[in-house]
N, C-alpha and C positions, 0 to 999 in steps of 0.2 A: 359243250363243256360239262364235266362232272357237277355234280347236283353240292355235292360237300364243297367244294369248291366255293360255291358261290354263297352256300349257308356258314363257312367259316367266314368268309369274308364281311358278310353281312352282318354277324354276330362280332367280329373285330372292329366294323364302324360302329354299329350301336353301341357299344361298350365305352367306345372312344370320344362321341361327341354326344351322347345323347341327355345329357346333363342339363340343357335350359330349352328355355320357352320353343326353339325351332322346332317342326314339325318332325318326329322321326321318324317317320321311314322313307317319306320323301327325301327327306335330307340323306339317310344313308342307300337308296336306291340310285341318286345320282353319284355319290363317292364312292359305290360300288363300279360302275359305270367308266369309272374314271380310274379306279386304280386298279381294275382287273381286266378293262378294255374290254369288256362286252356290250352291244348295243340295246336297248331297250328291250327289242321286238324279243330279244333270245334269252329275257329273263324270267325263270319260272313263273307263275302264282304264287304265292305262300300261303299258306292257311297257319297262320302263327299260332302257337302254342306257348306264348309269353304268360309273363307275371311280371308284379313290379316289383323291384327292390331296391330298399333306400341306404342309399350312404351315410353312416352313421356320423363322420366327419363334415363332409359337404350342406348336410342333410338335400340331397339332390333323391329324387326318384329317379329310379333306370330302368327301363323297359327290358327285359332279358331271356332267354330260355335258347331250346335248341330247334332248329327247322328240322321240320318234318322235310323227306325224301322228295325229290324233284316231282314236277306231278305232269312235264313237259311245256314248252313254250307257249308265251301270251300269244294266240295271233287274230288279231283286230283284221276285216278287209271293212269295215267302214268305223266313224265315231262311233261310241256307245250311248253319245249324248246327245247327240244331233236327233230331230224328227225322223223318223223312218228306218231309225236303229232298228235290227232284229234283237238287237239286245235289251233283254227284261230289267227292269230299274225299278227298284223299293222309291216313289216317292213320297217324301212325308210332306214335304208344303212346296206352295207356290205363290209366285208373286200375282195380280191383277193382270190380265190380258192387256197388252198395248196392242195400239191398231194394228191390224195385219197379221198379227200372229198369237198362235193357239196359249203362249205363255212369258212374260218375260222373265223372269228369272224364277230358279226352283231347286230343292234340298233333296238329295239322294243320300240313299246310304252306303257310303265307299264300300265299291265292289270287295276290297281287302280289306276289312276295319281295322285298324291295331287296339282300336278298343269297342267292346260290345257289349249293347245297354241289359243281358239278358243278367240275375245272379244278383249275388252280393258279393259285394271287395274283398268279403272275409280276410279283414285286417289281422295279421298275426304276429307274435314272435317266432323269433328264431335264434336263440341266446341274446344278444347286444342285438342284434339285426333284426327291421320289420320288412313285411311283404305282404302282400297282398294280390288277390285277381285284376287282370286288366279290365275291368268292369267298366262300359261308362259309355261312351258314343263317338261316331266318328263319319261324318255326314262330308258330300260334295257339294257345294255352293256352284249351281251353271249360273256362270254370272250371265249370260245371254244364249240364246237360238242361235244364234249366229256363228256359224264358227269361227269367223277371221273378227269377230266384234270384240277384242280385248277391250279392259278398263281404258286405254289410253287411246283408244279407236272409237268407244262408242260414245253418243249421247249424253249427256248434260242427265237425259229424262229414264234414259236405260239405266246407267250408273246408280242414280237414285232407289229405282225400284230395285234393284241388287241389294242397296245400302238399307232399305224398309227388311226384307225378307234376311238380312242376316242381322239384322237387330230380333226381329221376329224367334227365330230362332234362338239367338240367344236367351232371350228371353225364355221361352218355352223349356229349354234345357235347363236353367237355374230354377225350375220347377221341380225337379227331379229332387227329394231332399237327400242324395247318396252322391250330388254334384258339388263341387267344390267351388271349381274355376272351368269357364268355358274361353277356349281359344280360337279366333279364327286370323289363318294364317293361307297367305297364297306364293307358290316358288313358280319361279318362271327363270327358263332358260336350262340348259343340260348343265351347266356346271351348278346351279341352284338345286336341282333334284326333281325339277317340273315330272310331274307325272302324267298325266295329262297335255293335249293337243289342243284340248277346247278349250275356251274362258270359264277358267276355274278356279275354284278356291277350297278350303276346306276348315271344316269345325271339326276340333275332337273339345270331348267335355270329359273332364275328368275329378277322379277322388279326391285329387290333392291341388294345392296351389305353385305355379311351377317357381322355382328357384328366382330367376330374374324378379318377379312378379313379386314377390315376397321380399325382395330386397325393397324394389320401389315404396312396397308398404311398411317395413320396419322406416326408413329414411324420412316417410312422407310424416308421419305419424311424429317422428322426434321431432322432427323442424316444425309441426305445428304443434307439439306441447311447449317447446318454448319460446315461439315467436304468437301462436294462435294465427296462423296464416301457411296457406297453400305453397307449398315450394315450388310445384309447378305454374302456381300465378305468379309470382317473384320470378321465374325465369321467364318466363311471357313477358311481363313486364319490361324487366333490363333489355332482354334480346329486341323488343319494339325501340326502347328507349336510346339504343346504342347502335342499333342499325346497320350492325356488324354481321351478321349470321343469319338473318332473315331474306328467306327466298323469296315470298310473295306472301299476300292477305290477299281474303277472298270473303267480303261481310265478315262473320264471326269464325271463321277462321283462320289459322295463321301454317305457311307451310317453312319450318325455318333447320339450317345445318347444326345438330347440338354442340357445344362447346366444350366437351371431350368428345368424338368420334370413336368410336372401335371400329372402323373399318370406314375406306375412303368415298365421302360424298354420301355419308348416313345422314339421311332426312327425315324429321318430325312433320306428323299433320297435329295440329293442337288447337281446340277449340279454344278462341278466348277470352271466352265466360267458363265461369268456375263450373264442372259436371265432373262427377264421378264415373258416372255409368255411359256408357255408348249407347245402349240399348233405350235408353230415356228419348235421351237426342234421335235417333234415327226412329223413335215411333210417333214422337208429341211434337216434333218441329218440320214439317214439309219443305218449308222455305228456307232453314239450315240442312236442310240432308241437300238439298238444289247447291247450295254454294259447297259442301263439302265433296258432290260429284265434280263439279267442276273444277277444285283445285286438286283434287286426287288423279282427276284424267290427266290438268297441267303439269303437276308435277311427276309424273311417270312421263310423261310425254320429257320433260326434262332432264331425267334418270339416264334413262334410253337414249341420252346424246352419247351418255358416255359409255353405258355397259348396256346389254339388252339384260341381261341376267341379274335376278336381283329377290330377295325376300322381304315379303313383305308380313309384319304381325302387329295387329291393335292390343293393346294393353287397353282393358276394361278393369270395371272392380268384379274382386270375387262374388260370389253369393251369398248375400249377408240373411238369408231366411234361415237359416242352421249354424249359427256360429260357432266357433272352434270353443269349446268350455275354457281351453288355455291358454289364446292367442288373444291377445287386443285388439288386433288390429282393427274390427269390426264396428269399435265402439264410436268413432270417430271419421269411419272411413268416408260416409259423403262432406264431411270439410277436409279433409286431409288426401284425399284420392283427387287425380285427371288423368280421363281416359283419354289415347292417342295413341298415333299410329305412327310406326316405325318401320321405315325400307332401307334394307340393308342391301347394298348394292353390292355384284360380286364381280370383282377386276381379275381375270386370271393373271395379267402383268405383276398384280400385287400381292400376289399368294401371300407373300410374309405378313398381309393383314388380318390370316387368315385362321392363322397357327391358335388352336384352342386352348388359352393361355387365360390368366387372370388381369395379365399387365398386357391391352391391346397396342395394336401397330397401326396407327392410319399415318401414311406417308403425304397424304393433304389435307391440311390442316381445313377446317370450316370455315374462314375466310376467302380463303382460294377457291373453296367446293363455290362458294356460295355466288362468286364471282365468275366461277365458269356457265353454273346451272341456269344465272340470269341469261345468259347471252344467247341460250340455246333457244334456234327456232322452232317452235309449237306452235300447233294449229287452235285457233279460237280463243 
């Protein structure tokens, strides 16, 4: 297939969704896939030549520019990730050796970055309009050796050490004082935009705080200037209380269906003790990272009764070691912030839940989600 082809294409999905917290280019790698009907193996490489730019209305960043010429097709004859890959791998950390094997989990640096830690942002104008370089980081989380060990396959004890080394990481990255917000987000399934064969996940760390993210923290921030209390404890709270939307507890955590949905059988992980940061929790608490592997594996294992495809992204706090000189939201944000995780299941039956709208579409309501997700058989 012509090379322009597939770089107009690619450049009419980023343009079109690439607006919140979802991973871009996973996300438009698989709706490339899908609206142009090409198979993975026959998509170029890109060596992107992006910038960011921000919508002056939305205030959304957009990742944008033009691909450079076809450079010919990916082709893999074994993992890249797997032991005994011929394939050379940037790795920057790893997790503690479990028995039997040389590593359990460990951070590469995506083969394609959409963003790279080398430079400065050199934030600029542009009349009314800013931009800047894609500056920033864009790492692959092996969540296991194993290739067939997905999160909802493996161990209680594997999960865990996954859960230490992307705290780890994040951490490490909100070191950087040119970091904003660090994301980590995992797609599975071809209609999700899965990139990736092996148990994977991904961090990009970037300049700005993504739109979603920013909302949470204007929202969190008002509801505790005038009540002086967590909004996401108050939903914790009711949702225990009322026993309507909650999937399961697991010790201190809670795995429950939100009461707006954007999209059908969307499920929260939410610790429930008050934390702001993830990266706290998955490095000071051993015995809450053990319950939060095990209801992460259950509740995917629950996911996957009904769709295998699904996206999944943790909502952490920004980096509050450089605060914004204009923004508040900083000043308050360990009582006003909870970090959790959020999987977005994907129904192709339900496409209309899917349409990138401001006003969402879930055709099952969180009651029903909540009452199918129970009933589904899981292992352990």
């Amino acid at each position: 297939m012509d090379g322009s082809v597939i770089g107009a294409g690619l450049r009419r999905i980023i343009a079109k969704h690439a607006s919140g917290l979802l991973p871009l280019f996973a996300y438009a790698r698989g709706k490339l896939q899908q609206e142009i009907g090409v198979d993975s193996g026959s998509l170029p490489v890109f060596s992107f030549r992006m910038e960011l730019r921000k919508d002056p209305i939305t205030r959304s960043w957009v990742i944008t520019g033009d691909d450079p010429a076809e450079t010919g097709p990916r082709i893999e004859s074994a993992c890249r990730f797997c032991d005994g890959s011929a394939t050379s791998l940037q790795v920057i950390a790893k997790s503690p050796n479990a028995p039997g094997v040389p590593w359990s989990a460990r951070s590469v640096v995506h083969p394609t970055p959409l963003y790279r830690i080398e430079g400065e942002p050199g934030r600029r104008g542009d009349g009314i309009y800013d931009r800047m370089h894609s500056v920033g980081a864009h790492e692959v989380l092996v969540e296991n050796p194993r290739h067939d060990r997905h999160l909802w396959k493996a161990s209680d004890d594997e999960i865990a050490h996954f859960l230490r080394l992307a705290a780890e990481r994040i951490l490490d990255l909100k070191r950087d004082p040119r970091i904003k917000y660090v994301s980590l987000f995992k797609d599975y399934g071809k209609s999700a935009g899965q990139e990736f064969s092996h148990p994977t996940s991904q961090i990009t760390a970037t300049m700005f705080v993504p739109r979603r993210v920013l909302y949470e923290l204007r929202a969190g921030r008002e509801y505790f200037i005038g009540k002086e209390r967590c909004v996401f404890c108050d939903i914790i709270q009711q949702e225990e209380r009322q026993a309507l939307r909650v999937l399961e507890a697991r010790g201190d955590y809670l795995a429950l269906c939100p009461y707006a949905p954007r999209v059908p059988y969307e499920t929260w992980i939410v610790p429930r003790n008050h934390e702001a940061s993830f990266e706290r929790t998955g490095l000071n608490k051993p015995g809450l990272r053990t319950n939060l592997a095990a209801l992460l594996r259950r509740t995917l294992q629950r996911v996957r009764s009904v769709t295998e495809d699904f996206h999944l992204v943790l909502h952490t706090s920004p980096s509050s070691s450089h605060p914004s000189k204009n923004l508040g939201y900083w000043k308050t944000i360990d009582d006003d912030y909870h970090w959790h995780i959020e999987i977005l299941p994907v129904l192709s039956s339900k496409a209309r839940s899917y349409t990138f709208k401001e006003v969402y579409y879930s055709p099952v309501s969180s009651e029903t989600a909540v009452k199918q997700l129970r009933e589904a058989k899981i292992d352990g």
